[in-house]
C-alpha positions in Angstrom: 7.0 -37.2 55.7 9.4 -34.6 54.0 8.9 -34.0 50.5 11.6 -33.4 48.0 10.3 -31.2 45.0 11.8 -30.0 41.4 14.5 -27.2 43.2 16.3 -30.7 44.4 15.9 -33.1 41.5 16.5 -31.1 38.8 19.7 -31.2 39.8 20.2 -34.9 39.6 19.7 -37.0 36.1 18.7 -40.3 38.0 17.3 -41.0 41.7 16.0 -44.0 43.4 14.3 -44.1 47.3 13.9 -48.2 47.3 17.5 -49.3 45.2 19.5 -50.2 48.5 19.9 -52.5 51.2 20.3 -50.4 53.9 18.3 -50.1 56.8 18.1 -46.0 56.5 16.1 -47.1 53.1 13.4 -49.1 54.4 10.4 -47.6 53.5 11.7 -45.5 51.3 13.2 -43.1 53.9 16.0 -41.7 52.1 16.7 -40.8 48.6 20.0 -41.6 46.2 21.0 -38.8 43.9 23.1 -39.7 41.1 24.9 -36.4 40.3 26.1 -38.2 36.9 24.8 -40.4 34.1 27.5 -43.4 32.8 29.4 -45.3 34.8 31.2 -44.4 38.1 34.6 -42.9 37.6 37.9 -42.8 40.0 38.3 -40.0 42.2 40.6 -37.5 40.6 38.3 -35.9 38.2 36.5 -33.0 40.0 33.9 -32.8 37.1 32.7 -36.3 37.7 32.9 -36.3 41.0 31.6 -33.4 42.4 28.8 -33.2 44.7 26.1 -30.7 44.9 24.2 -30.2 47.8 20.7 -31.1 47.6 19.8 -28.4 50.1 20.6 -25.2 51.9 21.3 -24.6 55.4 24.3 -24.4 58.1 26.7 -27.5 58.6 26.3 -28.7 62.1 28.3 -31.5 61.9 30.7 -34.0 59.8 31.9 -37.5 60.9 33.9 -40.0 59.0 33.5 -43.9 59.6 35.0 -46.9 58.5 33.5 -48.6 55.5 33.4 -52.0 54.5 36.5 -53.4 53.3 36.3 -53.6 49.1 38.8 -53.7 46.9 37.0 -51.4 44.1 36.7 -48.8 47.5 37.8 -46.3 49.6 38.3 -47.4 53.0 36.4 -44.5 54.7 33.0 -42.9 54.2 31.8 -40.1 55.8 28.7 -37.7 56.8 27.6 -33.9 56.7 24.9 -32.9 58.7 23.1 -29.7 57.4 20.5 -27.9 59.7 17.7 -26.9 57.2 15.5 -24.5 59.4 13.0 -27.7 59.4 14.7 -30.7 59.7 18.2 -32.0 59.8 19.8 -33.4 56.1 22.0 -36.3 56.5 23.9 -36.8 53.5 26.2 -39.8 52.8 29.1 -40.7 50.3 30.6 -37.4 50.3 34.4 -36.3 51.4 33.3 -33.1 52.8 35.2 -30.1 51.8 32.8 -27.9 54.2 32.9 -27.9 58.2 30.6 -26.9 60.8 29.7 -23.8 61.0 29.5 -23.4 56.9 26.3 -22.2 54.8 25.2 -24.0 52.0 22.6 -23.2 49.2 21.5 -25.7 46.8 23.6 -26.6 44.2 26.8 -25.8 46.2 30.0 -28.2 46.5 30.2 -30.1 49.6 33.2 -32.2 48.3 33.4 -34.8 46.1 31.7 -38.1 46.3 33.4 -40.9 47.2 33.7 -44.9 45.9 32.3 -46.2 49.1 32.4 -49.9 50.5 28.8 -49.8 51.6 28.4 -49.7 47.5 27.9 -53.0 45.7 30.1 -53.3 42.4 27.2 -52.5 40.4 26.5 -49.6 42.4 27.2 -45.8 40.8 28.6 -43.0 43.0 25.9 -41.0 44.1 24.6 -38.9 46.8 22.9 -40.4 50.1 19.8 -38.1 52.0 17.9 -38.5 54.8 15.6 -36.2 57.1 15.6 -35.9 60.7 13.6 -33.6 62.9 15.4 -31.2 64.4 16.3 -32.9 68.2 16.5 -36.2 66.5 20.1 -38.1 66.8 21.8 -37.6 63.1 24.0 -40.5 63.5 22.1 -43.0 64.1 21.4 -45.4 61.0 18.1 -45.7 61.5 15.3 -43.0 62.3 14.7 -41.4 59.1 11.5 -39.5 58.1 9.7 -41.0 55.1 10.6 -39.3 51.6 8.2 -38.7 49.4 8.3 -36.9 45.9 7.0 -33.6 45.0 3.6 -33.4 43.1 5.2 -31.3 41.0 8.1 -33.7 39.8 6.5 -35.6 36.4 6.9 -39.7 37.0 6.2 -41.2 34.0 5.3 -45.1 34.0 7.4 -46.6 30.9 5.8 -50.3 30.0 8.5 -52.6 28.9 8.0 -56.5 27.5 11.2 -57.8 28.9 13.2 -56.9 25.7 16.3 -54.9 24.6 19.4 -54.9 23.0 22.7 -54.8 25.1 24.2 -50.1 24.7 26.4 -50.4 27.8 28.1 -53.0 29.9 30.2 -54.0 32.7 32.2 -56.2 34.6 28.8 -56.3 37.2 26.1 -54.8 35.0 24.8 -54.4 31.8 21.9 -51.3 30.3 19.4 -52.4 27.3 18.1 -49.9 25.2 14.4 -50.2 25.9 12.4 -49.5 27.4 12.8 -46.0 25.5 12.6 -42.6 27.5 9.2 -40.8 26.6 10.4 -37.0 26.7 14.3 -37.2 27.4 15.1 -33.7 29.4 11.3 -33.5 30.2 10.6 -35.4 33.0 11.5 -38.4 35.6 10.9 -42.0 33.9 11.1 -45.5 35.1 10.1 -49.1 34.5 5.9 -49.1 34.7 4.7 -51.9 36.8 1.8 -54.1 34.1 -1.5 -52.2 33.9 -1.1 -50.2 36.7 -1.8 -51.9 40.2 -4.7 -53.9 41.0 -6.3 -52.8 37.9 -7.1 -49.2 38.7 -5.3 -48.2 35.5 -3.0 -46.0 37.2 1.0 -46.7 36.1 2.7 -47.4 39.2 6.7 -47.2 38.6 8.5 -50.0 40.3 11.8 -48.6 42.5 14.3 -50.6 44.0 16.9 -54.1 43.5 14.6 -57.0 42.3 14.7 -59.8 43.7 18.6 -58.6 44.9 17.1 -56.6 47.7 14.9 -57.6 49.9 11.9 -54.9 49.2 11.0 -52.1 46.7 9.1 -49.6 45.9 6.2 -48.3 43.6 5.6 -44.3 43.3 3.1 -42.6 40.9 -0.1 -44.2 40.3 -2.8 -44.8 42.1 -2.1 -46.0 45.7 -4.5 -47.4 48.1 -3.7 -47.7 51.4 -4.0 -50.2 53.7 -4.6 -52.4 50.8 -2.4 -55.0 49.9 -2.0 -55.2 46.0 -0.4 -57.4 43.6 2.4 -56.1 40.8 3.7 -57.5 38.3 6.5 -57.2 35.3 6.5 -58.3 32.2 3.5 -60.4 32.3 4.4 -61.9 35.5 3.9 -61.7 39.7 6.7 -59.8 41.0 5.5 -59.1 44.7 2.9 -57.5 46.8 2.5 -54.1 47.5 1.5 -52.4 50.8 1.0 -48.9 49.9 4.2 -47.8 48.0 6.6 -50.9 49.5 6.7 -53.9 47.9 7.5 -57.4 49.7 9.1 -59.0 46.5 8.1 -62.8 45.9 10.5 -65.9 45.8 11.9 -65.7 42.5 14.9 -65.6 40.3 14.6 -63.2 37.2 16.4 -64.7 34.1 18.3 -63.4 31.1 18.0 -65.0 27.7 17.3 -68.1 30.1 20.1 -68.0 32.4 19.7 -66.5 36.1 21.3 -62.9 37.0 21.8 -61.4 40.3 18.4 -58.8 39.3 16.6 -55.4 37.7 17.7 -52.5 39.1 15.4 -49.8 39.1 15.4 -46.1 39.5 14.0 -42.9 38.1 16.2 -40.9 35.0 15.7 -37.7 33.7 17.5 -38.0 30.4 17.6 -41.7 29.0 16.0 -45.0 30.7 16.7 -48.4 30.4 16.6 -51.7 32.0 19.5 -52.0 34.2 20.4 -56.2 34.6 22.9 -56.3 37.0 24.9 -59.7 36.3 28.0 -59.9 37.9 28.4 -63.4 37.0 26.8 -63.4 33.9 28.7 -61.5 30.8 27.0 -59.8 28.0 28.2 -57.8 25.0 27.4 -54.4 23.5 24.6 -55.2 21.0 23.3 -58.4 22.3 19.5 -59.3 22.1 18.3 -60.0 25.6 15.1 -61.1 26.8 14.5 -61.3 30.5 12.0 -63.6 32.5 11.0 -64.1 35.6 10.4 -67.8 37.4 9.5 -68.6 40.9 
């Protein structure tokens, strides 16, 4: 387990473990930094583009790979490999302007983030890290250490009833305006599963694609181990939880009746709000929506 504490994430206005399909996710082994809030923009733009590095170290290595073919995309991603002292940082999504050899303190350019084809269209530019122990392969997809979030990083669990009004949307997504952030600036909020999980009053904070990927995520709260536990949204089942991974049900989630691809959910620093993706679904700035779920 490598913990990532308040000298990383205050960096970073939003950040999810869970929101990906990727196998160097699963079990919330890697953590998205979104260096920005809004939408993604076109490379071009240094400002919004830029990408800090979440830690110091030397550079031992970069790679570049092919990346899916997209049209929104670039057609190459790539990888910097930093040697913290303690493990090795893999970090993803970023055109590196450093090269082996290089030292890095936090906070310090790498490069600038790229528009990769392992995004979905709903997917912002961010910043991809993983852990490996030191004489672990750092190529490999799989084989990273578990992530897990500083005590000293405030989560706070936000209920929300399923309801907001349309402030942003998209060709793929659209953001309602509740729930609200409790302490904008303050602290880390996300989307608080109902009543805390299996009744121990504790507010879990769901993480993750729902029902788009195929598991997510529940931090803060009280967790019991090697317990399997119900969690729900809005009044409704959502999934099972086995420790902080959920196994999402069968379900389709709904908006104002008709079915979207999902909730995306993640953890912001500055404003909240439920993200619907819905590339085939089109709503408009000011909209009332209410979302459901049905199995």
């Amino acid at each position: 387990m490598v913990t990532v504490g308040p000298e990383i994430l205050e960096r970073f206005p939003r950040f999810s473990l869970y929101n990906s399909p990727y196998t160097a996710h699963d079990e919330g082994c890697a953590i998205d930094l979104y260096p920005h809030e809004g939408d993604w923009r076109p490379a071009g733009d240094g400002r919004e583009t830029a990408a800090p590095s979440p830690v110091s170290g030397e550079v031992v290595a970069t790679r570049t790979v092919s990346a899916p073919p997209k049209p929104y995309a670039v057609e190459r991603d790539h990888l910097v490999v930093v040697d913290t002292g303690d493990h090795l940082a893999r970090i993803l999504h970023v055109e590196p302007a450093v090269e082996p050899g290089d030292e890095v303190a936090v906070g310090d350019s790498l490069g600038e983030m790229v528009r990769s084809g392992f995004f979905a269209p709903w997917v912002d530019n961010h910043v991809h890290l993983g852990f490996r122990s030191p004489d672990a392969n750092p190529f490999r997809a799989s084989g990273s250490l578990p992530v897990e979030v500083d005590t000293g990083v405030e989560l706070a669990g936000v209920p929300w009833d399923g309801r907001g009004t349309v402030v942003s949307a998209s060709d793929t997504y659209a953001v309602l305006d509740a729930p609200d952030h409790p302490a904008p600036g303050e602290c880390f909020a996300g989307i608080a599963t109902d009543g805390g999980r299996a009744g121990d009053g504790g507010d879990g904070i769901f993480d993750g694609g729902l029902p788009h990927y195929d598991g997510g995520g529940v931090l803060g709260g009280t967790r019991r181990d090697g317990h399997d536990e119900t969690v729900s949204l809005a009044g409704r089942r959502v999934g099972t939880a086995a420790g902080r991974t959920i196994a999402w049900d069968d379900l389709t989630v709904l908006a104002n009746g008709t079915p979207i691809t999902g909730l995306s959910f993640f953890f912001a620093r500055e404003a909240l709000g439920a993200k619907l993706v819905c590339p085939d679904v089109a709503f408009e700035v000011g909209e009332e929506v209410e979302i459901s779920v049905t199995r």
